[in-house]
N, C-alpha and C positions, 0 to 999 in steps of 0.2 A: 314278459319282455315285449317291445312293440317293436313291432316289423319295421324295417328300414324305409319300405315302400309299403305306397296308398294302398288300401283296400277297396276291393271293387266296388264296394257300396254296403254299406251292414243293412239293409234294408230289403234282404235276396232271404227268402224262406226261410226259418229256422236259426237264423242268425241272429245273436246280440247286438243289436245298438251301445256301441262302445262309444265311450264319454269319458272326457279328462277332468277333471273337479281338483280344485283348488281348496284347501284348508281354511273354511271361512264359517266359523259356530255362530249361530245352531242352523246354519244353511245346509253346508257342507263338512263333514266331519266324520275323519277315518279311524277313529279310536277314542271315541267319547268315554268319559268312566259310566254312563247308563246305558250304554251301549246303540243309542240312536243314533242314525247314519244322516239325520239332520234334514228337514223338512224338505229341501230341495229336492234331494238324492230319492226319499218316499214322495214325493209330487210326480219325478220321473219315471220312474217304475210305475206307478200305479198308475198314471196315463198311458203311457206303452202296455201294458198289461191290456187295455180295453180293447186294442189292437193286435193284440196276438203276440207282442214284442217284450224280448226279454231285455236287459239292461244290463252292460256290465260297465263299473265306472271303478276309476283308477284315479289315484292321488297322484298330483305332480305341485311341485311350483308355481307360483301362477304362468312363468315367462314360458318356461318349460311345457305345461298345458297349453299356452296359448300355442305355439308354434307348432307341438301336434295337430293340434286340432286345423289352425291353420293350411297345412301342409296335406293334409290326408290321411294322417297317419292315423289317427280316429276320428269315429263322425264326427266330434264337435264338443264344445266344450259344455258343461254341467247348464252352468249358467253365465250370460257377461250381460252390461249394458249394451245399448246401441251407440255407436259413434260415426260420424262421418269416413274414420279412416279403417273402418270395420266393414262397411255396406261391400267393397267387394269380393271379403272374406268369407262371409257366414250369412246363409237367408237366418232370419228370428222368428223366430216361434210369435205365437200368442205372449201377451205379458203373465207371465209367473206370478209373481207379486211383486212390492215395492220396498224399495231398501232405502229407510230415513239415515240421514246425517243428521249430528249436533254433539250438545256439548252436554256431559255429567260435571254436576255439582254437587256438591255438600249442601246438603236440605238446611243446613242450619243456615247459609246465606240466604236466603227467599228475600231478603230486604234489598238485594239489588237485581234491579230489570235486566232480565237479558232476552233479546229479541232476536238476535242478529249477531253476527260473529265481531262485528266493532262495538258492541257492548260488554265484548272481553277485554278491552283493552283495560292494562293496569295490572288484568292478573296473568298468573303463571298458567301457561296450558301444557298439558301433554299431549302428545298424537304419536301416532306407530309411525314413521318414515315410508315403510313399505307401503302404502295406503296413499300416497301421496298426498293428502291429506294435507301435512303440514305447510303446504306454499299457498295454503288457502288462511293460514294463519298469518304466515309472512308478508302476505300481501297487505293484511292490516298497519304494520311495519313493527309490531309485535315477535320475537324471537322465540318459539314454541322451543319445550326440551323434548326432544326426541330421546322415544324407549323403543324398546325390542319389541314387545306386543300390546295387547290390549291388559292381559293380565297386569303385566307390571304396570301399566298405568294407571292402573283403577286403583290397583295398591297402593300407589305413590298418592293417588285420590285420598285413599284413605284414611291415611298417613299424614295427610295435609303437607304432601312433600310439592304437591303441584297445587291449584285453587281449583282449577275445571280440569276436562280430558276431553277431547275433541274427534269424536271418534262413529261409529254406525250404531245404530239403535240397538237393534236386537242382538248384537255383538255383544255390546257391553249388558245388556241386562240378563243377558242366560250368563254370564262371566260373573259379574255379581249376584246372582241366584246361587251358585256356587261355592262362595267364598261365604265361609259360616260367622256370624254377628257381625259382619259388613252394615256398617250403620246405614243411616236413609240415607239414598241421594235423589236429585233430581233430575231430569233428562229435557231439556228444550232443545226443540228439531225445525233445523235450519232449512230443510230443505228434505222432499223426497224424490224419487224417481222412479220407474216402472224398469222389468230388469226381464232378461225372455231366455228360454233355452237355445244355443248358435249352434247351428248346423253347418259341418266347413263343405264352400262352395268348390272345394279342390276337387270334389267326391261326386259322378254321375248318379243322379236320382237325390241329388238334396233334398230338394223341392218337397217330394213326394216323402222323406223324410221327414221335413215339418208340418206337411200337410197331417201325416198320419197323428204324429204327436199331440198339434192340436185338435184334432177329433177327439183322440183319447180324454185330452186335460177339458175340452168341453164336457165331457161326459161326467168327470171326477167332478167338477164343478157343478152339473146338474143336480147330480143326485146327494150332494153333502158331503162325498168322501173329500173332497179339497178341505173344505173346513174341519172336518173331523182332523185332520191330518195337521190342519195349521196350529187346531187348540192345545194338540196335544206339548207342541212344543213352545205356543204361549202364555200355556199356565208355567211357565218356567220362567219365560222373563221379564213376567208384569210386574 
């Protein structure tokens, strides 16, 4: 259960660095069926670990996380982007890694270019709503069908109930990794971006909170355990 009011700082001797995390495979994931806790969640631990710092991280919704983290109510959240309307919520870490957008296709199409999100025009896209996602389609003047998750869109993919799915990389490829004789698809990536662990700036000794982090994720990063940690869960969604 989380406290109603802020914590003095989880960065006081002996204490966990507590973290909201949002349900986002193979990032973040609180009940995976192979029971990996998803590259993110072992990035953070094992940086705080070089530091002497334990981790305890908690599933919420995203809106839900955000406003803990926000508010003080725990240090900060798993992971977010940077935003302008974020700078004076959360100092960021070092960049984590990078989380590509684009669009899955059926491999049997290769005959048409797609470059760019107006090279979909004509066909049926899917996108999860909650992702917001979809007004990047709209804006084509294109009418995306919005589903419930990535699952069901890949499936609708599959199914040839949609043409493409417009959705994040590594989402969709550890999702179809999963899904058994799921034919070939293809994945063109419209864009990426660099993504960092947020530390909420409600909380005395932030700072010194990111500071510590990124010492640790330098270090994971020196000596190979970052990649070790990444491959493990990108032989799953190449």
């Amino acid at each position: 259960m989380i406290s109603a009011q802020p914590g003095a700082f989880a960065a006081e001797a002996g204490e966990p660095v507590r973290l909201a995390c949002n349900e986002f495979p193979p990032q973040k994931m609180e009940a995976a069926p192979d029971g990996k806790p998803g590259y993110d969640v072992e990035i953070l631990r094992a940086a705080f670990a070089r530091v002497g710092r334990g981790v305890e991280v908690t599933f919420f919704p995203w809106k839900r996380a955000f406003e803990y983290a926000k508010s003080g109510k725990l240090d900060g959240l798993c992971s977010c982007s940077r935003r302008a309307d974020r700078d004076a919520l959360f100092n960021y870490s070092a960049a984590m890694g990078k989380v590509g957008v684009g669009v899955f296709l059926k491999a049997a199409g290769r005959s048409r270019t797609v470059r760019a999100i107006a090279d979909l025009k004509g066909l049926t896209i899917g996108v999860v709503h909650a992702y917001n996602l979809h007004q990047e389609i709209a804006d084509t003047g294109m009418t995306p069908v919005i589903v419930a998750d990535d699952e069901k869109g890949l499936r609708m993919l599959l199914a040839d109930r949609v043409d493409g799915f417009f959705t994040f990389r590594d989402t969709g490829r550890y999702i179809l990794s999963r899904i058994a004789h799921a034919p070939d698809v293809r994945f063109v990536e419209f864009r990426s971006s660099p993504y960092y662990a947020c530390f909420s700036k409600a909380l005395p000794g932030a700072a010194r909170l990111t500071e510590a982090f990124d010492d640790g994720l330098g270090q994971i990063r020196a000596d190979g355990t970052y990649d070790r940690i990444m491959t493990r869960y990108l032989r799953v969604v190449k």
